[in-house]
C-alpha positions, 0 to 999 in steps of 0.5 A: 432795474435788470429785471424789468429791462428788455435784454434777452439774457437779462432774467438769468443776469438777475438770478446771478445778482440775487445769487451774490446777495445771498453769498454775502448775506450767508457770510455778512449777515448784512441785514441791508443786503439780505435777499426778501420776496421782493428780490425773488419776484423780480427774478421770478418776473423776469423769467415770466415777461417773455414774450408769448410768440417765443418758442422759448416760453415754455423752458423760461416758465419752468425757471419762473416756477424752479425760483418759487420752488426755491423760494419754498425751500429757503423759507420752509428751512428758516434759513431766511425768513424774509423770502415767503412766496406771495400770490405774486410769486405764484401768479407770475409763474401761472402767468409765465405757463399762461404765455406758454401754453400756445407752444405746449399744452401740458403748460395750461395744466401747470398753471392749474396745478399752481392755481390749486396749489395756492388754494390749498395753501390758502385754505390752511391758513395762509393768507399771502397766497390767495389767488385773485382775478390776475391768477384766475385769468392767467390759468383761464388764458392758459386753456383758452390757448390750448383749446381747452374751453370746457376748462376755461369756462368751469373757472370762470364758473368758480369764480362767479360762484366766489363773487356771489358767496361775497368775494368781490375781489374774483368777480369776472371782467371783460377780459375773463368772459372773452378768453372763454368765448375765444377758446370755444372759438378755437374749438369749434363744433355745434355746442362750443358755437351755443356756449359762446352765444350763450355767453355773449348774451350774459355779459350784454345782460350784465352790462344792461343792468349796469355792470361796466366791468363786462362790457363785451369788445371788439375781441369778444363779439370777433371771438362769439362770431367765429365760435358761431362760423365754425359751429355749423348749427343751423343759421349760424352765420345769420347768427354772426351776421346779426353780431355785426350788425348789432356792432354797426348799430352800436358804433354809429352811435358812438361807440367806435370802439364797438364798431366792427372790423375786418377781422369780424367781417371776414368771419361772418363771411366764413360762417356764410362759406361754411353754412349751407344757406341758399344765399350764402354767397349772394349775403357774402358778397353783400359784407365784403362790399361793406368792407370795400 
């Protein structure tokens, strides 16, 4: 319960807890009080639920990982054999570095080397570890935050590559295609506006032929659009405009939650004041008249 709770010290209350049950079960040897994976998850988790807009994140997240450390250390010993580390265990410490990585990007690497990590581990032989599509979007969150597309979009590669070889359990969403095209948003440049249109149109075809699971949002056509508006490739902003248009279209035919925002408006405009049209300004003052 202290674990979940919103109280700013209440993850460092929690270790103190844990700390007691495994004084007491050393000099008890209670089974009932004996500290499991459970009882280091909940620290775990409550060192990983800061929030992502804390400056703080990236000193919680290295507590998270020193917990599974200790995790390893206690079970590798056979001092306890009830604390092995699980892929939850992992996948909260990647997810606490994935919330991280806007305040220091050496965090995003972190997450990798975890990720890693877990499928060494799994590949000896150790079946708890096994990373799913929670830790894989965690680490591609993580890249995309630091700007690091490239990286973002080579896991997003792995994971199609695992989904194709029969692993259903790694096939990309919704939200693992709009992390990538968001980080190639934050980068910028003529290839990053291609990759993320590119993208873009493989989850529409995907989802044409009836995948659900990668339908595009609001978030990923705003983050395609923006990629484009930064990209300065020839039409562009034409590009973004059709975006919104497609969006407009879709949402006069019930589906609101397609329909285009102001967010996506004013990249469109951006893309037009970034581009280098003869009409940029007057296709400009056409969309912000649709917002008013």
């Amino acid at each position: 319960i202290l674990s979940k709770s919103k109280l700013p010290d209440a993850a460092e209350k929690s270790e103190v807890w844990l700390n007691r049950m495994i004084d007491q079960f050393a000099k008890t040897g209670n089974e009932n009080i004996q500290p499991d994976t459970c009882s280091f998850n909940s620290v775990i988790h409550a060192y990983a639920n800061t929030n992502r807009f804390s400056a703080g994140a990236p000193q919680r997240a290295k507590m998270a990982e020193r917990v599974v450390k200790r995790m390893e250390k206690v079970f590798q010993s056979g001092e306890n054999d009830q604390v092995k580390p699980d892929v939850v265990s992992y996948s909260a410490v990647i997810n606490a570095y994935a919330k991280a990585a806007e305040f220091d990007k050496d965090c995003a690497t972190k997450a990798m080397d975890i990720l890693k990590h877990m499928v060494k581990m799994y590949e000896g032989g150790d079946k708890d570890v096994k990373p799913n599509k929670r830790t894989y979007t965690s680490v591609i969150n993580a890249f995309a935050r630091t700007g690091e597309a490239e990286a973002a979009d080579n896991l997003l590669t792995q994971m199609k590559e695992y989904y194709e070889l029969g692993d259903t359990s790694l096939k990309p969403d919704t939200v693992c295609y709009s992390s990538v095209i968001d980080g190639y948003a934050k980068v910028g440049g003529e290839e990053a506006g291609f990759r993320a249109e590119e993208l873009l149109h493989e989850m529409e075809n995907l989802y044409n032929q009836g995948d659900s699971d990668v339908k595009p949002n609001t978030r990923t056509y705003r983050s395609a659009i923006t990629a484009l508006g930064k990209s300065r490739q020839p039409r562009a902003a034409e590009k973004a405009e059709q975006i919104v248009e497609e969006m407009e279209y879709m949402g006069s035919f019930g589906a609101h939650d397609l329909a285009p925002n102001t967010i996506c408006y004013n990249a469109v405009i951006d893309a037009y004041a970034r581009g280098r049209s003869m009409e940029k300004a007057y296709r400009a003052e056409l969309l912000l008249e649709k917002m008013l």
